[in-house]
N, C-alpha and C positions, 0 to 999 in steps of 0.2 A: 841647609837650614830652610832654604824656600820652600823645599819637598815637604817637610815635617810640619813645616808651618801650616799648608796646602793638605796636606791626609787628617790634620788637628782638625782644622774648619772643615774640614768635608765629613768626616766622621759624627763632628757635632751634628753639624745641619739635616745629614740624614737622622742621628736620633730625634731632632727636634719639628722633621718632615712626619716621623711614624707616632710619635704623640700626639701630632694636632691631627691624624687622621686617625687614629683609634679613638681619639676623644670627639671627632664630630663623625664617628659614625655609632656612637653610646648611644643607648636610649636609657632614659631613666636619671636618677641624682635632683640635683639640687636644683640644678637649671633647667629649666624647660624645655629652652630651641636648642637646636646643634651649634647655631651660630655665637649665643650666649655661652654654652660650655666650652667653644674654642678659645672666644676670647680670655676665659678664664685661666687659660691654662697658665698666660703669660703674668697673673698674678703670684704664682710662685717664686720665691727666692731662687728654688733651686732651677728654675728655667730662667729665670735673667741671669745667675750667674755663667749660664751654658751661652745665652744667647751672649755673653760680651766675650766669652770667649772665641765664638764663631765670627764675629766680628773682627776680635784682637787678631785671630791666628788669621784670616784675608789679608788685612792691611797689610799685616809682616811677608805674607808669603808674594802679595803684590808689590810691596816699595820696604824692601827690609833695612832698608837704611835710614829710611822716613826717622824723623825724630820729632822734638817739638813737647807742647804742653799737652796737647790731647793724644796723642799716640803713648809719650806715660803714663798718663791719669789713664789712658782705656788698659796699659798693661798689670797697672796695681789695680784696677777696682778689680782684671776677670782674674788676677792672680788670688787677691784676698777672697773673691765671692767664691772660685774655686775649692778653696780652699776652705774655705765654712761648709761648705755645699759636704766636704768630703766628710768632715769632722762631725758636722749632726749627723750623717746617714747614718756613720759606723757605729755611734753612740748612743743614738736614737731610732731613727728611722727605719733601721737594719731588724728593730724588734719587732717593727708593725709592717713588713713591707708584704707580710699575708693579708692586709686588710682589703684588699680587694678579693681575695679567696669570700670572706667574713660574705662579703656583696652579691656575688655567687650564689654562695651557698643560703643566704636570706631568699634572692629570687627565686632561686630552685623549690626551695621550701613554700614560700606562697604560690607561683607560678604553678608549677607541676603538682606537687603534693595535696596542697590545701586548694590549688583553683581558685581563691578568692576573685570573687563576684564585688563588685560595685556596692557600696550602702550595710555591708555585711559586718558585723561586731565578730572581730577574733579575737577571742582569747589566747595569751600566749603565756605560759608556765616555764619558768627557771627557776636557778640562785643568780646571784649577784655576780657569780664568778665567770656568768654568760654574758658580759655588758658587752662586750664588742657586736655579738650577736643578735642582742637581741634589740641595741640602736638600729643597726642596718636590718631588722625585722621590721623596725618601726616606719624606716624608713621606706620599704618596700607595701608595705600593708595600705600607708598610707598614696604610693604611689597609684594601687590598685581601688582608690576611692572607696575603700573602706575605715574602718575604724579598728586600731590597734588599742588592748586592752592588756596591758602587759603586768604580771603579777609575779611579784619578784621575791623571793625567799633566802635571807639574809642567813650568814656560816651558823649554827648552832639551831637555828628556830626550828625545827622538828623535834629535836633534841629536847628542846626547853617544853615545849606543848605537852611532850609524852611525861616528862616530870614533873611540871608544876598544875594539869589537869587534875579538873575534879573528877567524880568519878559518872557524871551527870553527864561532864563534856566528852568524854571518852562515848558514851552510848548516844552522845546526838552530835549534831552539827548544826554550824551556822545557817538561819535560813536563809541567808543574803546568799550562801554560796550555792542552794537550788535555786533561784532567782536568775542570778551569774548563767548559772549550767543551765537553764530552760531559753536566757533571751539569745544566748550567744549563737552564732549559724556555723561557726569552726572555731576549733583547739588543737594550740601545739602543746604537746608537753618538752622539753629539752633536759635532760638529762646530765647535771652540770655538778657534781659531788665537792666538797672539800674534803669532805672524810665518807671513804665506801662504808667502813664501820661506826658510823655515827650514832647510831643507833642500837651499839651492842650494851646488852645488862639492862634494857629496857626488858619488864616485864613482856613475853611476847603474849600472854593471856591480850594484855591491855592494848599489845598492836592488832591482835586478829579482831576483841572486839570493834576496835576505833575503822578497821577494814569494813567487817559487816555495817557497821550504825552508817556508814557512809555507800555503802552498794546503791541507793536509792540514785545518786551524785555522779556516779560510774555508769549508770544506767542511762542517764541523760546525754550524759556527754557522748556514748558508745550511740546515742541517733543521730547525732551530728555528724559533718564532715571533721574527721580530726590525724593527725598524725604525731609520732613519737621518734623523737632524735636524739644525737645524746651531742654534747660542747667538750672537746679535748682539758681536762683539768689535769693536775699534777696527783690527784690521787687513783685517776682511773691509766697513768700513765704507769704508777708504780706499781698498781695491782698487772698491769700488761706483762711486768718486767722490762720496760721502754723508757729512756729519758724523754721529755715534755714533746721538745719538739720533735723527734722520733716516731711519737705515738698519734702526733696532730697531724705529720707526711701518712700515717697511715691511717688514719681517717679521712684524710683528704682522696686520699685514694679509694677506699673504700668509698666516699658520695660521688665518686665519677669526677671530681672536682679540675682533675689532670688531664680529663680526656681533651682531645685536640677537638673535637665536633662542638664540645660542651658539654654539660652533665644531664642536659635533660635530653639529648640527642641519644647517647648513651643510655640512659635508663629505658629509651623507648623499646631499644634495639633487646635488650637484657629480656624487658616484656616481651618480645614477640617471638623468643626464642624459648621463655619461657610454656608461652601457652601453645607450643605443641607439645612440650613435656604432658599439660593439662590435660590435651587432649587423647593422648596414649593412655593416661591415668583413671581417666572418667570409666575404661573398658574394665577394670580394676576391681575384685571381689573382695581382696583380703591381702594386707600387706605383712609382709614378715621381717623380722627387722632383726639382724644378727650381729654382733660384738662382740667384744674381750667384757664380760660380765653380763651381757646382754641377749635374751634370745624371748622377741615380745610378737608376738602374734594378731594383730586388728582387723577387723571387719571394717570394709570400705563402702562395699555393694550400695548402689543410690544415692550417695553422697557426693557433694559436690568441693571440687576440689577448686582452692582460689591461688588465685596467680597474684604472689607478692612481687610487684615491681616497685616498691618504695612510694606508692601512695601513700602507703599508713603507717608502713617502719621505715623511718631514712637511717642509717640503709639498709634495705632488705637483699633479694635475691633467692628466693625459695617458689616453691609450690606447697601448698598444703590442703589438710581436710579435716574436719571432725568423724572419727572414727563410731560407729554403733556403742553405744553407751553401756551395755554390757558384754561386750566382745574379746575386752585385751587379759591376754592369756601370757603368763610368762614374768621375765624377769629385764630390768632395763636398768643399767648403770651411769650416771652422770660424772665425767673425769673433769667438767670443771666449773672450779667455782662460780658463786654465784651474793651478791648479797640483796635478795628485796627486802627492802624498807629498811635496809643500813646496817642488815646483820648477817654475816659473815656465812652461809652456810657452804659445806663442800665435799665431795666424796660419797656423796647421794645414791639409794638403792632400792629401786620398790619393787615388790611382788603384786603381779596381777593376778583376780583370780574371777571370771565371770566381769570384767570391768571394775573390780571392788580391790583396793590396795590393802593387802590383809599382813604385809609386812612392809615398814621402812626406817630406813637407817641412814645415819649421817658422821662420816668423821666426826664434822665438825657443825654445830647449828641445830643437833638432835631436836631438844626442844620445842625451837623456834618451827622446826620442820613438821612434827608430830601436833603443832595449835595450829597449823595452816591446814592439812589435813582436814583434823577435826571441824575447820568451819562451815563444811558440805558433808551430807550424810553421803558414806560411800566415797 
């Protein structure tokens, strides 16, 4: 009994040796010193009920025969506090024990992506269904002595705007929201869906014009420093074919989130592996691009190719370039879906002819495919 008693307390004390030394060596949070976050820690329930167990299981494993008033009252309170401790995790706590991922992936986002600078107004773009995110965004922004400006879009309001707009509001925009897009120095957008098809049976006439009346809006934002993410929801989990938490392990993997260095340690390395791809690329005249439906042809010649390391898509992982504007020759087939702006499109096929798309077709989302199209001559 002495033994068990003896690996019980030592087991505890080193968990509770490796928390207060991961927590004073944090930077960032609610507290400011290291000293202050240590002491913090011992405000938790569930580290007092560990520390009286470290306590309870010493005494025993030192004088196991010790009896008296305070040797029981210490073996019911670590027994009960034990014992709570186990019951919220599994009930509770078990749901949110990614919230420090949440922390993560907030400073990654400011830190690395956005850079925010001191005194700088960020704009940061959801739904509602991002709240974990985009507190610990707030949180972050703010640590970065800037200003968080977080604009939040509740389950249906897209929805509701495309239907109940007049035909006035459909061709203009709010000016407070060029004001917004001029004073702000960075923007996240995050990508956080209830429904991918929210937006199906909307006239798409009425999404491409509200598209163009707003380009002025996009234009602004596209001078700024800004990046785009997307938040694990249950409907972008179903269109994966992945249950929730399935789809959020692979997102998480996907930001680097898992790597043992860190995720921006990781991203750095991803870039610099990336830009000698760049630079094999840059020697590059014309790329041909071959598939099962696909055979597209581009002029590259003097064009500059950019290296996505997740500055501006989290997460990316590509090289890319704007090809010569009348160059792509051929046929190029998309296998999978896609929905901008909430409508469903999938099984996509366009014909190039001189850079001009002189055929395109779509399983599914015809329509919506052929008004997007149309909104650029060519």
């Amino acid at each position: 009994a002495r033994v068990w008693f003896a690996l019980t307390a030592l087991v505890v004390l080193v968990g509770l040796v490796t928390q207060l030394v991961v927590t004073a060596t944090t930077t960032g949070g609610f507290f400011p010193t290291n000293p202050q976050r240590t002491l913090n820690v011992f405000a938790f329930f569930t580290v007092q009920s560990n520390v009286l167990v470290a306590v309870t299981s010493a005494r025993l494993a030192l004088r196991p025969e010790a009896g008296g008033v305070v040797q029981r009252a210490l073996r019911l309170a670590a027994l009960v506090g034990i014992a709570v401790t186990g019951v919220v995790f599994h009930l509770v706590l078990r749901q949110l024990q990614e919230l420090q991922g949440y922390a993560a992936f907030a400073d990654l986002l400011v830190g690395y992506c956005l850079e925010v600078k001191p005194h700088q107004q960020v704009l940061v773009r959801s739904t509602s269904l991002a709240a974990p995110l985009l507190l610990e965004l707030q949180r972050a922004i703010l640590a970065a002595d800037a200003w968080p400006h977080l604009r939040v879009e509740v389950p249906g309001q897209a929805r509701g705007f495309y239907e109940h707009a007049k035909e006035w509001q459909i061709e203009e925009f709010a000016p407070l929201a060029l004001v917004e897009a001029r004073k702000c120095e960075a923007v996240l957008g995050i990508q956080a869906p209830e429904d991918v098809r929210a937006l199906a049976g909307i006239d798409p006439d009425r999404l491409t014009r509200a598209r163009r009346a707003r380009r002025p809006l996009q234009e602004q934002t596209m001078k700024k420093r800004w990046c785009s993410t997307l938040w694990p929801t249950q409907a972008l989990a179903d269109q994966a074919g992945l249950s929730l938490e399935e789809y959020a392990g692979f997102v998480a993997g996907a930001l680097f989130l898992d790597r043992p260095a860190g995720p921006v340690t990781a991203w750095r390395e991803l870039g610099a592996f990336q830009a000698q791809l760049v630079k094999r690329l840059d020697k590059a005249s014309a790329v041909r691009i071959e598939a099962d439906g696909t055979d597209v042809t581009l002029s590259v010649k003097g064009r500059t190719w950019v290296n996505s390391d997740g500055k501006r898509n989290m997460p990316s992982g590509e090289v890319f370039t704007g090809p010569h504007e009348t160059s792509a020759d051929g046929r190029i087939r998309f296998t999978i879906p896609s929905s901008p702006a909430g409508v469903e499109v999938r099984g996509v096929e366009l014909e190039f002819r001189d850079g001009e798309v002189v055929s395109a077709t779509a399983e599914e989302g015809q329509e919506y495919l052929e008004r997007a199209l149309a909104t650029d001559a060519g």
